[in-house]
C-alpha positions as CSV (number, residue, x, y, z in Angstrom):
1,X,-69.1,-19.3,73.8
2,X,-65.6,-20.1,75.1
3,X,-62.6,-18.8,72.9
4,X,-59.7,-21.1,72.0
5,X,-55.9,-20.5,71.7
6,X,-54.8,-21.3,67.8
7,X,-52.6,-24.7,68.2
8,X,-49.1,-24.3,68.4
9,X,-47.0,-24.5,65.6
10,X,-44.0,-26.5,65.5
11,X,-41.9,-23.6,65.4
12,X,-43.4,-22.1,68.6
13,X,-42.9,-25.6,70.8
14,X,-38.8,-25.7,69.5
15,X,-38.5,-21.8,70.7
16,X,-40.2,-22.5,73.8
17,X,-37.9,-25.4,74.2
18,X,-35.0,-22.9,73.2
19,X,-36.3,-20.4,75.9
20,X,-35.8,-23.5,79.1
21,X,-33.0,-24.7,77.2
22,X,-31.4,-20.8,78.2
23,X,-33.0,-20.2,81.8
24,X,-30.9,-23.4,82.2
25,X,-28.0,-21.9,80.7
26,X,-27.9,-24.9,78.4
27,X,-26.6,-22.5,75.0
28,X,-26.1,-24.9,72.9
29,X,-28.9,-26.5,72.7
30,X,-30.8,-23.8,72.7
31,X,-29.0,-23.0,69.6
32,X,-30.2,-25.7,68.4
33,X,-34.0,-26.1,69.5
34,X,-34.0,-22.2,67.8
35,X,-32.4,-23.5,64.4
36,X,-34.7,-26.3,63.9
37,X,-37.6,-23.8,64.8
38,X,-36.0,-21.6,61.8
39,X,-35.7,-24.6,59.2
40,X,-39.3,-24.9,60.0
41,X,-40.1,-21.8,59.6
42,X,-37.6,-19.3,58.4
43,X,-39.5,-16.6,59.4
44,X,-40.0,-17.1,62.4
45,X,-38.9,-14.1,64.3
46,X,-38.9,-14.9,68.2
47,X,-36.4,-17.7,67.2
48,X,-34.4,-15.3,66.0
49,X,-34.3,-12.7,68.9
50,X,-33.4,-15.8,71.2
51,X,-30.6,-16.3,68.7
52,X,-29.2,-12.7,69.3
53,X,-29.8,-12.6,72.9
54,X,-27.9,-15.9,73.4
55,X,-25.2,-14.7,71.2
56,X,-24.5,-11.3,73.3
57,X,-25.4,-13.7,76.4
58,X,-22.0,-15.7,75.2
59,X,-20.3,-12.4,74.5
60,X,-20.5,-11.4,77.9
61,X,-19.6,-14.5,79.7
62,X,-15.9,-14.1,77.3
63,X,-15.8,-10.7,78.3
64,X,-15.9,-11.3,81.9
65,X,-15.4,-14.6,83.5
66,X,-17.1,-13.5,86.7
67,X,-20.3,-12.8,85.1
68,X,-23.0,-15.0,86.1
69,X,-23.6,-16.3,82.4
């Protein structure tokens, strides 16, 4: 008997889009993949985490222009 992963939701493949889109530091459109992987789901807390972290990612680039954000 071999086990099987669930198939991804569409929520899943936009915040795993969101999470290359940051490794790349492309923010904005990680912003986005995460939004449209909340409309989808509006519960969907990992997009929401990736939200925040991107957030206070931006905060710390303002607050020091030497950081590597």
């Amino acid at each position: 008997m071999t086990s099987t992963n669930p198939p991804e939701s569409a929520a899943e493949k936009f915040h795993q889009k969101a999470e290359a889109y940051v490794a790349e530091k492309k923010f904005d459109e990680a912003i986005a993949s995460c939004e449209l992987a909340i409309k989808i789901e509006e519960n969907y807390g990992p997009a929401y985490k990736t939200l925040g972290n991107i957030w206070q990612a931006r905060r710390r680039q303002k607050a020091s222009p030497l950081s590597p954000f």
